[in-house]
N, C-alpha and C positions, 0 to 999 in steps of 0.2 A: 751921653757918654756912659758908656758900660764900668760898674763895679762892682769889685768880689767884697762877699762877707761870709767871712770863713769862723765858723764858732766850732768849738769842742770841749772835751773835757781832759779834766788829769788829778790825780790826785795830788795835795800839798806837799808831797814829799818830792816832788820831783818839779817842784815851779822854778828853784833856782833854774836848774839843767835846763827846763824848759827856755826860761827866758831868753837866758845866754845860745842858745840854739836860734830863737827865732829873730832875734837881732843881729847875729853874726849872718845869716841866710839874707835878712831883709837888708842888708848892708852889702851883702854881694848883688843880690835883683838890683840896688840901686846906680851901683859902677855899671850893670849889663843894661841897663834900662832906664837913664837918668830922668827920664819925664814921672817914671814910677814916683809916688808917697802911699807906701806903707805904713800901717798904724797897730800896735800891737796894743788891746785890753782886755781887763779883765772883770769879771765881774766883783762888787764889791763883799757880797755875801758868799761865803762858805758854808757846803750844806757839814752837817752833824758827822759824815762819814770819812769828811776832809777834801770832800768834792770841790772841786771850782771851776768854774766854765770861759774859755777865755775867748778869743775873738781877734782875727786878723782884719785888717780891712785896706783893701789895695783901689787905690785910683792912680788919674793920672792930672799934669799939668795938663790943664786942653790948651792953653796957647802952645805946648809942646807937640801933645799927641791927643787931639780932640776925640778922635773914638775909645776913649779908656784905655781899658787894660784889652788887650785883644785872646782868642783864643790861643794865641802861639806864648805870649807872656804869663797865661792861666797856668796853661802845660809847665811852664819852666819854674812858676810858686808850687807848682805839685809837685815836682820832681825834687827843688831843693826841701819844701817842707815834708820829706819823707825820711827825714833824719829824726823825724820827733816820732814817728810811729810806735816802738818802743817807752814811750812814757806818756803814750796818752791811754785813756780811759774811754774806749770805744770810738768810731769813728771821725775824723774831720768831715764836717757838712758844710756844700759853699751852697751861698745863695748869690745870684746875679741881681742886680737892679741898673737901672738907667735914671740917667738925670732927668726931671720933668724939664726943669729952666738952669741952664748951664749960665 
């Protein structure tokens, strides 16, 4: 079962806005993709600069949609999470994995 792990950064000043953005987004993936569970974290340490690094992470039910998140559902977390690009601190980076034992 394919899943995204999307980490980035942002600075403290903009975590409110961010937040309220990637739970409004991950609130609509979920009505368009109901097998979707999306997970929003962050890290617990703040660097000295006000850095913080945070981390999305999308599966799915497999009794719903047993191959993950699929390419076409990846496309549609990039497209809504392109509302944050303005308040982050350098890139979004997805990493893919697969389940060993589902």
């Amino acid at each position: 079962m394919r899943e995204l792990f999307i980490y980035y950064h942002l600075q403290s000043i903009h975590a409110a806005a961010a937040e309220a953005l990637v739970i409004g987004f991950q609130a609509q993936l979920r009505q368009q993709y109901p097998p979707l569970i999306p997970r929003l974290l962050r890290r617990s340490d703040i660097g000295v600069d006000g850095r913080q690094t945070w981390m999305e992470t999308y599966s799915t039910d497999p009794m719903r949609e047993p191959r993950g998140v699929t390419a076409e559902l990846e496309a549609a977390i990039a497209a809504q999470a392109a509302v944050l690009v303005p308040l982050l601190d350098g890139p979004r980076h997805t990493e893919v994995f697969s389940a060993c034992v589902s």
